[in-house]
Structure formats: structure tokens, C-alpha cells
C-alpha positions in Angstrom: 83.9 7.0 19.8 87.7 8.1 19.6 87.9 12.1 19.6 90.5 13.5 17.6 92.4 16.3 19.3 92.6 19.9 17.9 96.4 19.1 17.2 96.1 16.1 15.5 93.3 17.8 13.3 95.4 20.8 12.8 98.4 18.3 11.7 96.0 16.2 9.2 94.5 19.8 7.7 98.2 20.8 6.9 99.6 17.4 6.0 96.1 17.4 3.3 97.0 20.9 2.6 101.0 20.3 2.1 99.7 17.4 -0.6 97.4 19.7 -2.7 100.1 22.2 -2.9 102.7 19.3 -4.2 100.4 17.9 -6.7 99.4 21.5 -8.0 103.4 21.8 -8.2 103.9 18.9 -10.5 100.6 20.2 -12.7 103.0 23.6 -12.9 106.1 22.1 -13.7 104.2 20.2 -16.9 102.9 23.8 -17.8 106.1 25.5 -17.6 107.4 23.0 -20.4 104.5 23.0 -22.3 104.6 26.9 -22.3 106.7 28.7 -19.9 105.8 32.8 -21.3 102.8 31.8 -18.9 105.1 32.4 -15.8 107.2 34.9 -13.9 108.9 33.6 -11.1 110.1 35.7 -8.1 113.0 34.7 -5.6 115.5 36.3 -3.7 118.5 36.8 -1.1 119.3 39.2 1.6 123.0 40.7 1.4 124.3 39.4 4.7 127.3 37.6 3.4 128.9 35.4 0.2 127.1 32.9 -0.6 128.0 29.1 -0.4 127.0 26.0 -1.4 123.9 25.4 0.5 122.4 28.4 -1.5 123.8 27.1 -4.8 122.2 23.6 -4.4 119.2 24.7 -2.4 118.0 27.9 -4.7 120.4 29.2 -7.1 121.2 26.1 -9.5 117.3 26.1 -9.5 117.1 30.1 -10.5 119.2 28.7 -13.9 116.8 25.9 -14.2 114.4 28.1 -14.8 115.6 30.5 -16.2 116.7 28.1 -19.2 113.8 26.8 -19.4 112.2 30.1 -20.8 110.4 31.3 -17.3 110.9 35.0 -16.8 113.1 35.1 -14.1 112.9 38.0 -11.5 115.7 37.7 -8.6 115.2 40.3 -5.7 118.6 41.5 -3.6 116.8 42.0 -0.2 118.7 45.0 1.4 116.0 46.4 3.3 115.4 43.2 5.0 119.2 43.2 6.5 117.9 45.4 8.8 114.9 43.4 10.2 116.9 41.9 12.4 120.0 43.1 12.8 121.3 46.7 14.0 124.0 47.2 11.5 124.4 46.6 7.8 127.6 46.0 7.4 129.7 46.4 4.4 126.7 46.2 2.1 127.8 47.4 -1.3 130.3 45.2 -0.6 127.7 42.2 -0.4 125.1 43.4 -3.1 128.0 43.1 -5.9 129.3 39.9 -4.3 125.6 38.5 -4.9 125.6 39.8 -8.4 128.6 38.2 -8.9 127.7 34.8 -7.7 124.5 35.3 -9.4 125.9 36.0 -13.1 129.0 33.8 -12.6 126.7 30.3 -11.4 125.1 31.3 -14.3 121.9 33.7 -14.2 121.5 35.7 -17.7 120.8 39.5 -17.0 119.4 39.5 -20.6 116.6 36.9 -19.2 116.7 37.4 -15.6 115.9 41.0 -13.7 118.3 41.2 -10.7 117.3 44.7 -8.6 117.4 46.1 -4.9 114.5 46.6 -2.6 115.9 49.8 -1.7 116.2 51.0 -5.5 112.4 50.7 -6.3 110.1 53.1 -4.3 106.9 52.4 -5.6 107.5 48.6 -4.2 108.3 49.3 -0.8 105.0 52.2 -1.1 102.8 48.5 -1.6 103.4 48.0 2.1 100.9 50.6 3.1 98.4 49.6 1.7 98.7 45.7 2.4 99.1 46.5 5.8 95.7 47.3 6.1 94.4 44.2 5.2 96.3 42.0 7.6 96.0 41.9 11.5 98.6 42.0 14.1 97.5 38.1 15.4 98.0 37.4 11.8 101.3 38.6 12.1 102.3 37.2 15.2 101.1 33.5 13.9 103.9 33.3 10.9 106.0 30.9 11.4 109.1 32.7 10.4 107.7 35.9 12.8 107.4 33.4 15.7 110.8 31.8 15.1 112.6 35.0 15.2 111.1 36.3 18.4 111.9 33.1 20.2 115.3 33.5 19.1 115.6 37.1 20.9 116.1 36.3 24.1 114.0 39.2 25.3 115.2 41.6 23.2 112.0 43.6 21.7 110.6 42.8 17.6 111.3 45.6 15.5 108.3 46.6 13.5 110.3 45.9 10.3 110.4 42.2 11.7 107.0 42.0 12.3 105.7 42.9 9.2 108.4 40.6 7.0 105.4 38.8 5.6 103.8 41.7 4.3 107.6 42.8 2.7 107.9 39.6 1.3 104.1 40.1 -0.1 104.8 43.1 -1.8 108.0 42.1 -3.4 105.9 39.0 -4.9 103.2 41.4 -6.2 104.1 44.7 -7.3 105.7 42.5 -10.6 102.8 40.0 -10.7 104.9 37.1 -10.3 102.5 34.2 -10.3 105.0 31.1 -9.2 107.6 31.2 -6.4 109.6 28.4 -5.6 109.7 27.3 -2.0 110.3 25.1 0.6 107.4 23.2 2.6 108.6 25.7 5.6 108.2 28.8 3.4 104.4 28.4 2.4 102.9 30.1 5.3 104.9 33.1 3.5 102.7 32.5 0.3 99.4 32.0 1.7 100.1 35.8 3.3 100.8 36.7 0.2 97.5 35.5 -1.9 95.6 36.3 0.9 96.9 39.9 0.8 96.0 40.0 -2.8 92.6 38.1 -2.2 91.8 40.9 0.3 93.0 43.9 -1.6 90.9 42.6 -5.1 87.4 41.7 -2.7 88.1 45.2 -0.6 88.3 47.6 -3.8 85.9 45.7 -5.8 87.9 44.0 -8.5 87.3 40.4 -7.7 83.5 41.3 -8.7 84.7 43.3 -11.7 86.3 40.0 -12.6 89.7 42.0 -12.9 91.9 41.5 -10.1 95.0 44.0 -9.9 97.0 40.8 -8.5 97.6 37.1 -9.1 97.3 34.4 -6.6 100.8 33.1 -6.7 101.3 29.4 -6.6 104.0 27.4 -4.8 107.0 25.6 -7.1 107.8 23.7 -3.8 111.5 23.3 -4.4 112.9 19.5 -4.9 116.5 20.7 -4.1 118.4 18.7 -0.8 119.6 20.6 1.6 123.5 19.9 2.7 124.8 20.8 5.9 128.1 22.3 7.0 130.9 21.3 7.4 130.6 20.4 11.2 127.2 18.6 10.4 124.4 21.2 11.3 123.3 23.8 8.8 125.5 25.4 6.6 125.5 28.9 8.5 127.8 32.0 7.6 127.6 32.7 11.6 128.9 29.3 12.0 131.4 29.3 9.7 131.2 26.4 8.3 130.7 26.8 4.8 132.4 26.0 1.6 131.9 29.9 0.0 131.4 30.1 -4.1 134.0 32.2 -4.3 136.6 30.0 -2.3 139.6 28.9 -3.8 140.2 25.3 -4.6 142.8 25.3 -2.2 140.1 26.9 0.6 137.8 24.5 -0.2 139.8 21.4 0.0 141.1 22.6 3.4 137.6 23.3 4.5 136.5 20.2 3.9 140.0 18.3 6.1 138.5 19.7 8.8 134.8 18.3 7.9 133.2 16.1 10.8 133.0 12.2 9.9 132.7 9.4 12.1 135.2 6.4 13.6 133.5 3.7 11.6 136.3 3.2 8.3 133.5 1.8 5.8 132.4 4.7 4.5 128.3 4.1 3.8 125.1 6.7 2.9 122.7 6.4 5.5 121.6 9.9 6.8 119.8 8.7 9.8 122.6 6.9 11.2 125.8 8.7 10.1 124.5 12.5 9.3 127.9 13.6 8.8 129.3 10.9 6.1 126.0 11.1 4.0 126.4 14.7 4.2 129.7 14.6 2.2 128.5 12.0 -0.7 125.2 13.9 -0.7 127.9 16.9 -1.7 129.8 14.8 -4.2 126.6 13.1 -5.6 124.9 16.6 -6.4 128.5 17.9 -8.0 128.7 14.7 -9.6 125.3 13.2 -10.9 126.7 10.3 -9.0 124.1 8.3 -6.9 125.6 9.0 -3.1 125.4 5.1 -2.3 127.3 4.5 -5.8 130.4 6.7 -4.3 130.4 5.1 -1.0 130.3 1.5 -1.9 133.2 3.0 -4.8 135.2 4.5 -1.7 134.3 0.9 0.5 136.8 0.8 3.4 139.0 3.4 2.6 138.3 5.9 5.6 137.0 9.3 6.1 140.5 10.9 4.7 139.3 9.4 1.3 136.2 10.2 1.0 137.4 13.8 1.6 139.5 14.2 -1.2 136.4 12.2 -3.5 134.4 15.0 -2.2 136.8 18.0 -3.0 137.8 16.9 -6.2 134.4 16.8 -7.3 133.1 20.2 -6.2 136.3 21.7 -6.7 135.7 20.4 -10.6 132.1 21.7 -10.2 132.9 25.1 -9.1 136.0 25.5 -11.4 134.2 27.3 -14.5 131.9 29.4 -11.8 135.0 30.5 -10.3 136.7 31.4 -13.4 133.9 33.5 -14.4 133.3 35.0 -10.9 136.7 36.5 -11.1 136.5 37.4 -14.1 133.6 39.6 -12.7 135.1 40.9 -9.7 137.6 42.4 -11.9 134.7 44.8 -13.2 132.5 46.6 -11.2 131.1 48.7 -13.7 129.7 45.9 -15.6 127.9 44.6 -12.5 126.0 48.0 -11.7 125.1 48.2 -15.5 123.8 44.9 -14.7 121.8 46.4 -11.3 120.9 49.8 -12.9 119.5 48.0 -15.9 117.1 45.5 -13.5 116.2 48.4 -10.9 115.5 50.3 -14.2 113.1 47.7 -14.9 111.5 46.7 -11.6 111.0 50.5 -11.0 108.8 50.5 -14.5 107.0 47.2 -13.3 106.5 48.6 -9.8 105.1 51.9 -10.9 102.6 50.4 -13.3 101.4 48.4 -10.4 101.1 51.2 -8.1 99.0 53.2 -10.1 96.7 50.5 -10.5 96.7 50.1 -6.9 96.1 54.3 -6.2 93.4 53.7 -9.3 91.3 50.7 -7.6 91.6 53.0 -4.1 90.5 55.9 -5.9 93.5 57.9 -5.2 93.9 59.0 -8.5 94.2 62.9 -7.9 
């Protein structure tokens, strides 16, 4: 009899796992349009830099999906967490308004979606306490994200902060009871901390037998978005610079993308195994366009790379044209973005205060 080693067991759990999550995503994304009030969504950025197109495509055209489609939106600007990593925050009111800026001008409503700062909303970041105590440091250590990180450090010692990310990104998720977050396959280790953090606090304090649990279990909206890379054909990086920013100019963007990595071969085709770098740019002109990518590459046929660069610019330039328009129109007033701010840490700091004394009630530190 054939034995079936503890990696290929662990690699058919999650792979049966990774299928009951994307079949419970489709049953959610039938519920939201059959009634969407049963949903708050949370999501978020950290203020390291502008953001570019492999947000807009990967998260933030999704954020407006959603939002339009009557979801109450709740968008997180993730200042503390600059710091989990990194010994300097650089110009970070700087960054905060840029994000709001990209935010409203790509199209997120204020009036529908609550944009706030970690840092603005003390009884959230209070939550960590307490759901601290209900993970363990192995726990920790296993998160994917936790492990990636301290690979990456070259020797250089974790900082608490990064350690307990998981539990960060737990209590931002919780303290407004969001019950769906849209993710990507790699982020759903980050969820299960989460539920299981609220799984543990509700059995701990009693309220999973009172049959009234201070917290949801939030459920995955695994995200369907494709992921572009840069323009030198890895990720699209701020570090690496490589990235077509949303608040480039048309003329930025179009000499950006002369300088994007292609290939010798003059037949310009979309096959992302083979030719990575080509499929990359009609993957770019296909999501600006609605255009299938193989429909713009048999349309460009044997005209060369210097071709199919200008198809490409032409279309996202076109795409980000009202976005642009609307971003400067923003930048130009930066007392309407901190309304916008004060207004959601207004009400994040009402949501997260209601949920802490629930919290201090099922502990019994009501004093």
C-alpha cells in the first residue's frame, strides 16, 4: 500500500480547503446581489508610496465594485503598519492624502465608503490586547506573511510590531464587524487568524454558549482580479520602480512604458508562459480596454514591440484620463480631503468604541 507523505497530505488538505473557500465565495457574491445591506467589507493600504496600477487593477477598481453595488464599504489607511517593517515613516501625511486622493479620484464615494487611519482610532488598536491573548507565539511564527518577512531580513531581528501583524490585521477586521474581506488565495492564512481570534474570544468569555458572539466569522471574497507586472516584467514594485503611478501624466506614462521589457520575436502574441513580458502589456491594454488580450495581439500581428507600446499607452492613458482629471482636481484641496478623513475616523472611532465596550463587558471589565 502506497503511503502518502505528510507534504502531500498537507498540499491535498489546503488545495480541498482553497476549494471550499472559492465555492463559499461564489455563494457570497449571489448574496451580495440578492441583498447586499447583509455585508460590510473591510480592506486597506499602508501609506508607503502612490499608488499604481497593480493596486488599481488588483484591489481598488474592486473597492468601486463593491461599493456600487450597495456593500458598505470600510477602506483602512494602515499607518501604524509602516512601521512594522521599516525604521522610518517617511513623508507620511504626505502619503495618507495621496491615498485619499487616489481613493476618491478612481472613484470611492466618502458618502458610502468610510476611509480612516489606524493611528486615528484608539479603541481599535486597544483590541490588540486582548487578542493577543488568545494566540501563541508558534502561531505567530507559522503565518505565511510573518515567515516571508523574516526570511527577507537577512539577520536583522523581527520587531514585535512584525510579529504580531496578524493579530493588527485581526483587529482592524473586527472592531467594525466586517463580515467579508476580499483576498487573494495568498492572504487567507490572514483570515483564518482572524476568525479564529474571534472564535476564541466568543468560547473564552462565554458568548458562543450565550449564542451571542461579540464578533463575526469573516468570510473570504477571494479576489478574481489579475495581477500585472512591472514594467521590467516582475512585480510592479514602488522599490523597483517600475510602475506606471495613478497620478502620472500621460506623457510619464507613455515614456514609462518605451522603456517596458518585450522580447526579439516581431509577432506580437498572448501567451504568458512563454513570453511573460508581451502578455503582460495586452493583459494591461485588455483590462483598460475590455478587449480580450489575444483579440489585440492578433489586431497588432507583426507589427513589433514599438507598436504594441503605443496600443498599450493609448489605452490606459484613455483609462486614467477622467481619474487623473479628478485627482488633480483633489490635490488642489486639502481641506476637503481631511473633511473626508475626519468624517471616516469620526466614524470608525464610534464603531470601534461600541465594540470595545462590548469587549471590556464580555471580560467583565466594566468598572
Amino acid at each position: 500500500m502506497t503511503t502518502t507523505s505528510e507534504d502531500q497530505l498537507a498540499n491535498s488538505t489546503n488545495e480541498a480547503s482553497l476549494q471550499r473557500t472559492r465555492a463559499r465565495s461564489e455563494q457570497i457574491d449571489l448574496a451580495i446581489a440578492e441583498d447586499p445591506s447583509r455585508f460590510r467589507v473591510l480592506t486597506g493600504d499602508r501609506p508607503t508610496g502612490r499608488l499604481h496600477l497593480g493596486h488599481y487593477f488588483g484591489t481598488l477598481r474592486n473597492r468601486v465594485v463593491l461599493q456600487d453595488r450597495g456593500v458598505d464599504t470600510w477602506v483602512v489607511i494602515a499607518d501604524y503598519q509602516v512601521i512594522t517593517d521599516r525604521d522610518v515613516v517617511g513623508p507620511l501625511r504626505e502619503r495618507v492624502l495621496g491615498l485619499v486622493t487616489d481613493y476618491l479620484a478612481a472613484g470611492l464615494d466618502p458618502e458610502r465608503t468610510t476611509i480612516f487611519t489606524h493611528s486615528s482610532v484608539p479603541a481599535l488598536n486597544q483590541l490588540m490586547l486582548p487578542f493577543l491573548s488568545l494566540v501563541t507565539e508558534s502561531e505567530l511564527h507559522r503565518n505565511p506573511t510573518v515567515k516571508a518577512e523574516l526570511e527577507a531580513t537577512d539577520g536583522r531581528a523581527m520587531s514585535g510590531l512584525l510579529l504580531t501583524y496578524p493579530v493588527h490585521q485581526a483587529a482592524d477586521i473586527l472592531f467594525c464587524k466586517a463580515n467579508l474581506v476580499p483576498v487573494g488565495q495568498d492572504q487567507l492564512p490572514h483570515l483564518e487568524q482572524t476568525r479564529l481570534i474571534a472564535q476564541r474570544f466568543d468560547r473564552r468569555y462565554g458568548r458562543a454558549e450565550q449564542d451571542h458572539p461579540v464578533f463575526p466569522r469573516p468570510d473570504a471574497l477571494l479576489s478574481a482580479a489579475t495581477h500585472v507586472l512591472g514594467t521590467d516584467g516582475v512585480k510592479m514594485s514602488k522599490s523597483r520602480g517600475n510602475t506606471i503611478e495613478l497620478a502620472m501624466t500621460a506623457d510619464e506614462t507613455a515614456k514609462a512604458l518605451r522603456k517596458a521589457k518585450t522580447d526579439a520575436d516581431r509577432v506580437i502574441t498572448y501567451d504568458p508562459e512563454h513570453r511573460p513580458e508581451v502578455s503582460n502589456l495586452l493583459l494591461m491594454a485588455s483590462l483598460a480596454t475590455g478587449e480580450a488580450p489575444e483579440a489585440i495581439a492578433e489586431r497588432i500581428g507583426d507589427k513589433g514591440a514599438g507598436t504594441l507600446k503605443a496600443v498599450v499607452t493609448e489605452a490606459l492613458n484613455e483609462m486614467l484620463a477622467p481619474i487623473r482629471a479628478r485627482r488633480a482636481e483633489l490635490a488642489g484641496d486639502e481641506a476637503y480631503l481631511l473633511d473626508v478623513l475626519h468624517a471616516g475616523n469620526e466614524k470608525a472611532n464610534e464603531r470601534a468604541d461600541r465594540t470595545l465596550h462590548e469587549v471590556r463587558e464580555a471580560m467583565h471589565m466594566i468598572y
